[in-house]
C-alpha positions as CSV (number, residue, x, y, z in Angstrom):
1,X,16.8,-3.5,-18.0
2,X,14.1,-5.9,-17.2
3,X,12.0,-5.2,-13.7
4,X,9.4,-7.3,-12.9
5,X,7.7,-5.9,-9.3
6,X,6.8,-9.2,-7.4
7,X,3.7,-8.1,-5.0
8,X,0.9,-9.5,-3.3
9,X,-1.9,-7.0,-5.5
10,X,-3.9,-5.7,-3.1
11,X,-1.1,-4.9,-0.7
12,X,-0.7,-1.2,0.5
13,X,3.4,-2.0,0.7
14,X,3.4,-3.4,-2.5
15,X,0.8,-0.7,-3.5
16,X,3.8,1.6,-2.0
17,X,6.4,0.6,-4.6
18,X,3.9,0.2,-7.6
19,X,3.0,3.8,-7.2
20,X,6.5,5.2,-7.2
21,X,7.3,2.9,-10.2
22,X,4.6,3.9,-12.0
23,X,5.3,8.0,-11.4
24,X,8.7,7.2,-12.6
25,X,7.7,6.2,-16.1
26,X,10.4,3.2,-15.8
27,X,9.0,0.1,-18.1
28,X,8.3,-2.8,-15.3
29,X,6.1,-5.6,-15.3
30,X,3.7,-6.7,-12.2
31,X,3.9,-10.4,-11.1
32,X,1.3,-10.7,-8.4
33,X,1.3,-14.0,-6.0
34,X,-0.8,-14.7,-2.9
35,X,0.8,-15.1,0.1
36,X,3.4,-18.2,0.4
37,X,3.3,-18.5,-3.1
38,X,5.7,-15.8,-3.9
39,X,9.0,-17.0,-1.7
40,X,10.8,-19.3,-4.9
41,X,10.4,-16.2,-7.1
42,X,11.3,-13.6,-4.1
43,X,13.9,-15.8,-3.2
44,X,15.4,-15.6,-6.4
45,X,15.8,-12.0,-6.8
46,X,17.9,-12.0,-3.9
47,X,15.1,-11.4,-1.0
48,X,13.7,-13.5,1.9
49,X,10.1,-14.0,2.1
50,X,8.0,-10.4,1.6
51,X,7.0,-8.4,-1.1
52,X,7.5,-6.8,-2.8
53,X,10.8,-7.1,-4.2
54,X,11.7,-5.2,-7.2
55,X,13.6,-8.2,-9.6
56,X,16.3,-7.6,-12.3
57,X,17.5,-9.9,-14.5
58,X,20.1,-10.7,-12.1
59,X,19.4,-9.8,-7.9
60,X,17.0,-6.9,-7.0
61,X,16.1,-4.7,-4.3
62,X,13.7,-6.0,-1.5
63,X,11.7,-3.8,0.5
64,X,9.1,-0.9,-0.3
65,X,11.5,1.7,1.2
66,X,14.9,0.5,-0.5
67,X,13.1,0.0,-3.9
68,X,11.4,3.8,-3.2
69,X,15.5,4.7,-3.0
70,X,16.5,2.7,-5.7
71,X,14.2,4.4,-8.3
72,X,15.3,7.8,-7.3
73,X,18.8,7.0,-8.2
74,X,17.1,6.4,-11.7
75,X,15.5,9.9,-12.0
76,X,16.7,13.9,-12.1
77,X,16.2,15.6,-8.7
78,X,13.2,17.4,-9.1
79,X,11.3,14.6,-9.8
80,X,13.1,12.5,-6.9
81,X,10.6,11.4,-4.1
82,X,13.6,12.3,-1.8
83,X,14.7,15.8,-1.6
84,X,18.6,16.7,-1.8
85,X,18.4,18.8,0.8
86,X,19.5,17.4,4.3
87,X,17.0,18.4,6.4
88,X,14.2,18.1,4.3
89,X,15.4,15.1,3.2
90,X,15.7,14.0,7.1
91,X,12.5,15.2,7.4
92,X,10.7,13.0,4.7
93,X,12.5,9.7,5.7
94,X,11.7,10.2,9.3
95,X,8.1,10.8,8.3
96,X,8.1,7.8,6.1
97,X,9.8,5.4,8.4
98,X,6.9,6.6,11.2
99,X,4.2,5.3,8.4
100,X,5.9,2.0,7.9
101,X,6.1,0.8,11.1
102,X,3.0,2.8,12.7
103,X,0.7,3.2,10.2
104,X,0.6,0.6,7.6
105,X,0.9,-2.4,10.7
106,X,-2.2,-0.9,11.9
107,X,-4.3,0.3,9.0
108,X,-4.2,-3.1,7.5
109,X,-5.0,-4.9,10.9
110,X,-8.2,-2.7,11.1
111,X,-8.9,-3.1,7.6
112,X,-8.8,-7.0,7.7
113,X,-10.5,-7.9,10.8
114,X,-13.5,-6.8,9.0
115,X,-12.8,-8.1,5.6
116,X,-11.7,-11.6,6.6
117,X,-15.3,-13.2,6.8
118,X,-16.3,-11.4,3.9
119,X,-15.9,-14.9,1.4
120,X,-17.2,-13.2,-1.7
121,X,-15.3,-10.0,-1.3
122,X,-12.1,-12.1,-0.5
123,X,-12.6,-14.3,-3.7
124,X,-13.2,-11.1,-6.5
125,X,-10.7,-8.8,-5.0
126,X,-7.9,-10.9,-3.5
127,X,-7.2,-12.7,-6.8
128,X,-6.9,-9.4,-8.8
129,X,-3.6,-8.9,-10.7
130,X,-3.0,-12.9,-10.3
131,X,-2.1,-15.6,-13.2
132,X,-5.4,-18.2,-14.0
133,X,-3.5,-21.1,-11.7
134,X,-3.5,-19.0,-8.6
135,X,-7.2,-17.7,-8.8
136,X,-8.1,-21.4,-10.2
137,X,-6.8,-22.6,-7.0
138,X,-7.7,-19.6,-4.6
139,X,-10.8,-20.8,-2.8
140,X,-9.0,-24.4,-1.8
141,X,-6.8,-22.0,-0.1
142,X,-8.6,-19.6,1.5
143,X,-9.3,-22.0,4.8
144,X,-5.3,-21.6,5.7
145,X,-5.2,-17.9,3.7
146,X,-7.2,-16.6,6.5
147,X,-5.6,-18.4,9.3
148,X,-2.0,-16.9,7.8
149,X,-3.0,-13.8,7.5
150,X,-4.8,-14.0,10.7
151,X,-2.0,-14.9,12.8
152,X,0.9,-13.3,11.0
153,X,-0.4,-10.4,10.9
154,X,-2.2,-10.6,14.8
155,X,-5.2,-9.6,13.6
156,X,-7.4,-9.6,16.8
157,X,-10.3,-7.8,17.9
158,X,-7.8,-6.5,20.5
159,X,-5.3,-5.5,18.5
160,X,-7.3,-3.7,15.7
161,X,-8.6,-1.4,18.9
162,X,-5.4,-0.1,20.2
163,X,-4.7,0.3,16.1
164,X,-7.7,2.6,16.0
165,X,-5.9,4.4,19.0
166,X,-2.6,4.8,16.7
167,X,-4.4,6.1,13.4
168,X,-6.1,8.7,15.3
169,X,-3.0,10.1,16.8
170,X,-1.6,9.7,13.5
171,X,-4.1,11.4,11.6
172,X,-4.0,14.0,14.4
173,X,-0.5,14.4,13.5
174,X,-0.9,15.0,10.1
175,X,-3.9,17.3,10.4
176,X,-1.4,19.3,12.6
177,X,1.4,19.6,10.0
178,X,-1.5,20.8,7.2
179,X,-2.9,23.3,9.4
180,X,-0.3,26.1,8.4
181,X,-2.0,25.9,4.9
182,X,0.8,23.3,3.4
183,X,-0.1,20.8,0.2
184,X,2.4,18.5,1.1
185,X,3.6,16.8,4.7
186,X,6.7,18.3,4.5
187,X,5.9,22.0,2.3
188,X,5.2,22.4,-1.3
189,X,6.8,19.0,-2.7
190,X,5.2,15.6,-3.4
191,X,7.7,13.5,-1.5
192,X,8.1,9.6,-0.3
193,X,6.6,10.6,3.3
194,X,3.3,11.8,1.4
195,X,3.2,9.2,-1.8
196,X,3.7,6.9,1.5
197,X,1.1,8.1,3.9
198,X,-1.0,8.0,1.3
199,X,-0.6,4.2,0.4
200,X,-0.5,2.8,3.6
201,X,-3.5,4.9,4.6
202,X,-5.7,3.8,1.4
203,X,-7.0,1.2,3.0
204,X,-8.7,3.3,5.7
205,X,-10.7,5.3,3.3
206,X,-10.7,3.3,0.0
207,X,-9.4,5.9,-2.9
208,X,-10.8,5.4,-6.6
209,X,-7.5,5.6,-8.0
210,X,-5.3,2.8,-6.2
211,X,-3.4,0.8,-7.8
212,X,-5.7,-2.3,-8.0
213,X,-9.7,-2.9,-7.4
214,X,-10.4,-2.0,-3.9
215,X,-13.8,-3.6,-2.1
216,X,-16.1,-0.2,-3.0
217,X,-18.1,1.5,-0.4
218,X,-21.2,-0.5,-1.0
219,X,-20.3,-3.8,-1.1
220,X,-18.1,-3.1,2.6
221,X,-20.3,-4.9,5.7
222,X,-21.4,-1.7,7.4
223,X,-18.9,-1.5,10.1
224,X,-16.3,-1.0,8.0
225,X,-18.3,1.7,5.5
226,X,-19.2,3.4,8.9
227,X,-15.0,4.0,9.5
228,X,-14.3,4.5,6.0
229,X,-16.8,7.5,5.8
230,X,-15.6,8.5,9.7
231,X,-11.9,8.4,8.2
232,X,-12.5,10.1,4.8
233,X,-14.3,13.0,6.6
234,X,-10.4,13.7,8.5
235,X,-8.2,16.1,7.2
236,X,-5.8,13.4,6.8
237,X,-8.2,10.9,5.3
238,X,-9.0,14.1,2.5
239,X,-5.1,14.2,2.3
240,X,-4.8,11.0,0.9
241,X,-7.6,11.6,-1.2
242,X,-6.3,14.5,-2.6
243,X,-3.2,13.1,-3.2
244,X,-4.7,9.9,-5.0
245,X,-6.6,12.1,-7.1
246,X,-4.1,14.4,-8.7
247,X,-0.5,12.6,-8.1
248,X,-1.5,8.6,-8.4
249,X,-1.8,8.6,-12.2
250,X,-3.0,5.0,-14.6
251,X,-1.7,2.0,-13.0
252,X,-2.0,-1.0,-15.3
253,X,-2.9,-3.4,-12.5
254,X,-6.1,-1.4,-12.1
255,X,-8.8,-2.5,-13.8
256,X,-12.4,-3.5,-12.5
257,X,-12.7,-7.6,-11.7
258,X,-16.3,-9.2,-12.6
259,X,-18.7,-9.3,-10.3
């Protein structure tokens, strides 16, 4: 079967479903798009604007969560990202569904409000993992890029500072779950809730090993490398590093762009 995984790059969602496919070992290809530019193809494989969407030859499955489900029903149990178990299993998609709405909202929010007038990090990092037409075309675009993202996403001054509110309780949360000794959110098994904690958190401390070329440390404007180091220094922020380091794996999307 054909997959082709239709994503924005440098999304954490679409970061999300890359990772999963990737542990899986199923053959897909990446088809990055900026933002707009992806509805004819989403549309096609049976979704309505977002990505990503995971296409087949014919339909596919829209949705980081669904596509996280669909890829289990392609592997044995053990290696299934959600356990057979009931309450486990209730567990890890309660813990998972908290991240979507809770923690990748705000993480990106915070993330872009300091990355949006940042031209020349937007122009080497946002075009990653796209075809030579898009990033040919990228910088007439950014102007009404930034205003999309801007007000779809409600990135605001405001807003970011009640998101900082959320990711600490958040983070407080998960610090609390590891403090019986536990590897994992949920006991001694890498499951959705921690492959997705991870990869909506990412962009709050910036791991070596995501999927695509993240803005490194030294090229952030200092706000943002004064969180980054004030979130990596968290248990939770350590969690996702840990997990990056020894679950993430090779993604092929991830190689360095030119200065």
């Amino acid at each position: 079967m054909l997959l082709r995984l239709i994503t924005f790059p440098i999304s954490h969602f679409c970061e999300k479903a890359r990772w999963a496919l990737d542990r899986s070992g199923l053959d897909y290809r990446e088809v990055g798009y900026l933002p707009m530019l992806q509805i004819p193809a989403v549309r096609r494989a049976g979704g309505s604007r977002q990505v990503p969407v995971l296409a087949f030859e014919k339909g596919g499955v829209a949705d980081s969560t669904r596509i996280l489900h669909w890829i289990d029903t392609q592997l044995d149990e053990p290696r299934r990202l959600f356990p057979e178990e009931p309450k486990l299993r209730h567990e890890v998609e309660e813990l998972e569904t908290l991240f979507d709405r809770k923690l990748g909202p705000a993480a990106r929010r915070v993330a872009y409000l300091h990355l949006l007038p940042e031209t020349a990090l937007l122009k080497r990092y946002l075009v990653h993992g796209l075809p030579g037409w898009q990033k040919r075309i990228f910088p007439a675009l950014l102007p009404p890029l930034r205003a999309l993202i801007r007000t779809g996403l409600k990135v605001t001054p405001e807003n970011a500072a009640r998101d900082e509110e959320k990711l600490r309780l958040l983070f407080d949360e998960v610090a609390r779950r590891l403090s019986d000794g536990r590897r994992y959110l949920t006991g001694d098994r890498f499951t959705a809730a921690d492959l997705t904690f991870a990869a909506l958190g990412a962009p709050l401390v910036a791991p070596d090993e995501y999927g695509v070329p993240l803005p490194v440390r030294s090229e952030q404007p200092q706000v943002l490398r004064e969180k980054l180091d004030r979130y990596r220094a968290t248990r939770a922020g350590q969690l996702i590093l840990r997990l990056y380091a020894e679950e993430r794996g090779v993604s092929p999307m991830r190689k360095l762009p030119p200065p």
